[in-house]
Every structure is written in C-alpha cells, then in structure tokens.
Steps between C-alpha positions, in 0.01 A plus 500: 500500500758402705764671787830535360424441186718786323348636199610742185398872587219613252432855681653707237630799743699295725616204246797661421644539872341180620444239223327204762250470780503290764207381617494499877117484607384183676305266295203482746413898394321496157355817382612558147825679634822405585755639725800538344878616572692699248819282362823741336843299382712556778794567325371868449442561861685429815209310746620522856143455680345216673151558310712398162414164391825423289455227238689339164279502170576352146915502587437911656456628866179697565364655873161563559423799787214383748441871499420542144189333514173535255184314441465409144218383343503135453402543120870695484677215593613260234583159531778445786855527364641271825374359826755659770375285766836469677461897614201422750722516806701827363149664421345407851822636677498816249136596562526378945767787513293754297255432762684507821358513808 
C-alpha cells in the first residue's frame, strides 16, 4: 500500500457518488487499514475549498475532499489504478489548513 495511490471504489453504498479512493495515510502506519479520502468527478460539483485535492484521471477531472475521509480495510482495496505522487505538496497544504493553529 502506498499514499496517493488512487484506487476504484468497491464500497457498494458510496460507489455510485464517489467511484475512487485516495489513499492518503503515511506509509510508516501499517495496521491493516488505510486512510482514505473520498474522490467524486468534479464536473458534477462546484469545489471551492482549500481541503479539495483537485486532480486529472484517464482524460476526466476528479476532486477528492480531505474532509470525506474513511479507513478502509486494506483487503477492500484493489490493486492501485495510478500513483498521484505529484499531489504531496497540495495534500500537505490541504490537511496544514484543516489543522490550523
């Protein structure tokens, strides 16, 4: 497992509305779950917040909210659809102003 590796949705009440996760845990944690954000085409749904990680996927854009987060079972996860390493500096500055000081 790997963060931001984005993967096809497989929990069959929110597939519809959300078809990927994106992983967003740090590798050092390992305990059979993975945090993960909850990724919508953004073409249905205006995204005006900071804690949106906006991204392009297979030729469509997709957002995924920092504060729709679950932990899913590492067993739910298939293999990773895309590596969307080039979103580690928008996820640290999403999730430092969720936490603000």
């Amino acid at each position: 497992m790997s963060r931001l590796a984005l993967y096809k949705n497989h929990l069959k009440e929110l597939a519809d509305s959300y078809p990927y996760l994106l992983d967003i845990q740090n590798d050092q944690q390992q305990a059979g779950t993975r945090i993960v954000a909850l990724v919508r085409n953004s073409d249905k749904i205006a995204d005006i917040s900071i804690t949106t990680l906006k991204f392009s996927y297979a030729g469509e854009q997709y957002s995924a909210s920092l504060l729709d987060l679950l932990t899913v079972s590492e067993r739910k996860l298939s293999v990773p659809l895309a590596q969307l390493d080039h979103l580690k500096a928008a996820l640290t500055n999403a999730v430092d102003f969720i936490f603000v000081d």
